[in-house]
Structures are given as structure tokens and as C-alpha cells.
C-alpha positions as CSV (number, residue, x, y, z in Angstrom):
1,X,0.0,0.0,0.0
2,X,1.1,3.5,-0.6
3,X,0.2,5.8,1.9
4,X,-1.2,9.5,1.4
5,X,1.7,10.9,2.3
6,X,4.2,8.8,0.5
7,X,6.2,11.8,-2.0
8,X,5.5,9.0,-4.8
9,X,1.7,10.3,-5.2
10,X,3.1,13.9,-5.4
11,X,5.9,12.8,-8.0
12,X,3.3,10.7,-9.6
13,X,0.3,13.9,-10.2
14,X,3.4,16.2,-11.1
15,X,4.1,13.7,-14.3
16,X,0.5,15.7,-15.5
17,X,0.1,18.5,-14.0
18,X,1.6,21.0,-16.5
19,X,0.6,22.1,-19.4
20,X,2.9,19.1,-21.3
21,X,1.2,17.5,-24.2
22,X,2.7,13.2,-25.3
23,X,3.4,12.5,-28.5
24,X,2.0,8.6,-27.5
25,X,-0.2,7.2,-24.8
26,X,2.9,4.9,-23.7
27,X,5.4,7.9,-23.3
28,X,3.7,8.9,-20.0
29,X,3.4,5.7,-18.5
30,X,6.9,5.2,-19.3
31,X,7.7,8.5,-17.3
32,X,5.5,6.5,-14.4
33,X,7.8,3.8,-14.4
34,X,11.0,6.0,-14.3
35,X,9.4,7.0,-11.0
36,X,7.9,4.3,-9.4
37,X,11.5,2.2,-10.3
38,X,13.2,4.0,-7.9
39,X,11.1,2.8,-4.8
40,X,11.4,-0.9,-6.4
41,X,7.9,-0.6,-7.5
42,X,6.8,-0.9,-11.7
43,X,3.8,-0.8,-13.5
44,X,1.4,-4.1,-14.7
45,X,0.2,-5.0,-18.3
46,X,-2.5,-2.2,-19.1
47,X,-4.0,-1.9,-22.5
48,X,-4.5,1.8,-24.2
49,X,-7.3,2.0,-26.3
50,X,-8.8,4.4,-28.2
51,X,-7.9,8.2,-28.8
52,X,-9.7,9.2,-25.4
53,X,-10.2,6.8,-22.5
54,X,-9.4,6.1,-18.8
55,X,-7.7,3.0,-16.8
56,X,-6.7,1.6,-13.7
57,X,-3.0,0.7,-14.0
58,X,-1.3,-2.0,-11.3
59,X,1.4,-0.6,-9.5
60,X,3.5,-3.9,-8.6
61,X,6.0,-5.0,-6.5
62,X,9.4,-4.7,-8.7
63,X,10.0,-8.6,-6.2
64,X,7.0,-10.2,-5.8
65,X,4.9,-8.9,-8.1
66,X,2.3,-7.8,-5.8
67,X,-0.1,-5.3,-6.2
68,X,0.4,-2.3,-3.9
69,X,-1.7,0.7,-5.1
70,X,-3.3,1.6,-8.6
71,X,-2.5,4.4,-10.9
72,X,-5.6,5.7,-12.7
73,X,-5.0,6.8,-16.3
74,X,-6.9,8.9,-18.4
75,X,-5.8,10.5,-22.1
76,X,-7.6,12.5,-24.9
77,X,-5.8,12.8,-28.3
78,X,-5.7,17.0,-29.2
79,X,-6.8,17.6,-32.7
80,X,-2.8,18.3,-33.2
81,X,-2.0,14.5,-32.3
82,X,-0.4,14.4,-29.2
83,X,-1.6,13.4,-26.0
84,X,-3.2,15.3,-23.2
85,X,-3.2,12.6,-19.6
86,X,-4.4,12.8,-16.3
87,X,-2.3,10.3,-13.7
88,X,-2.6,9.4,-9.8
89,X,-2.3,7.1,-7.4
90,X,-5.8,5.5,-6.3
């Protein structure tokens, strides 16, 4: 479990909370990982469909593979191509 107050939540929103713009749905969630890698944690399988959409992504155990929080995912494709996303850590 990741508590409220764990700085991963904060690193996790601040991924999204400009006014940056992905050229792919995978290139933030690969930002995620970066993150989460350093507190030995990774993201699950997820699938991205769709120009606009929303998900609930596993946040795993880097170890055991157990599930320890959530990260929900949403994205809209801009009429310009790239990628506007929302993450955070359920």
C-alpha cells in the first residue's frame, strides 16, 4: 500500500500537472515507471485503447509482483496528435 503521504503520489500527479502535451499514450506511462522504479515498485500490463479513454493501471511489486496501489490513467488525443493525460495514485 502507498500511503497518502508517500512523495510518490506527489511525483506521480506532477508527471501531468503542466501544461505538457505526449506524442503517444505509452510515453507517460513510461515517465511512471522511471518514477515508481526507484522505490522498487513498476507498473502491470494495461491496455490503451482508443484516442480518449481512462484505466486503472497496477502498480506492482518490482520482487514479488504484488499489487500495492493503482494508478488511474486517463488520455484525450488534441486535434494536433499528441496526448493530453491525467495520472494518480488511487
Amino acid at each position: 500500500m502507498i500511503k497518502r503521504t508517500d512523495p510518490l503520489r506527489r511525483k506521480i500527479a506532477e508527471l501531468t500537472s503542466t501544461n505538457n502535451y505526449y506524442d503517444t499514450k505509452g510515453e507517460v506511462m513510461h515517465l511512471a515507471d522511471k518514477v515508481l522504479e526507484s522505490s522498487g515498485l513498476v507498473t502491470g500490463a494495461c491496455e490503451l485503447h482508443n484516442d480518449a479513454g481512462r484505466t486503472l493501471v497496477p502498480i506492482l511489486n518490482a520482487e514479488t509482483d504484488a499489487e500495492v496501489a493503482q494508478i488511474a490513467y486517463s488520455w484525450y488525443r488534441m486535434p494536433s496528435g499528441r496526448y493530453e493525460a491525467n495520472l494518480y495514485i488511487t
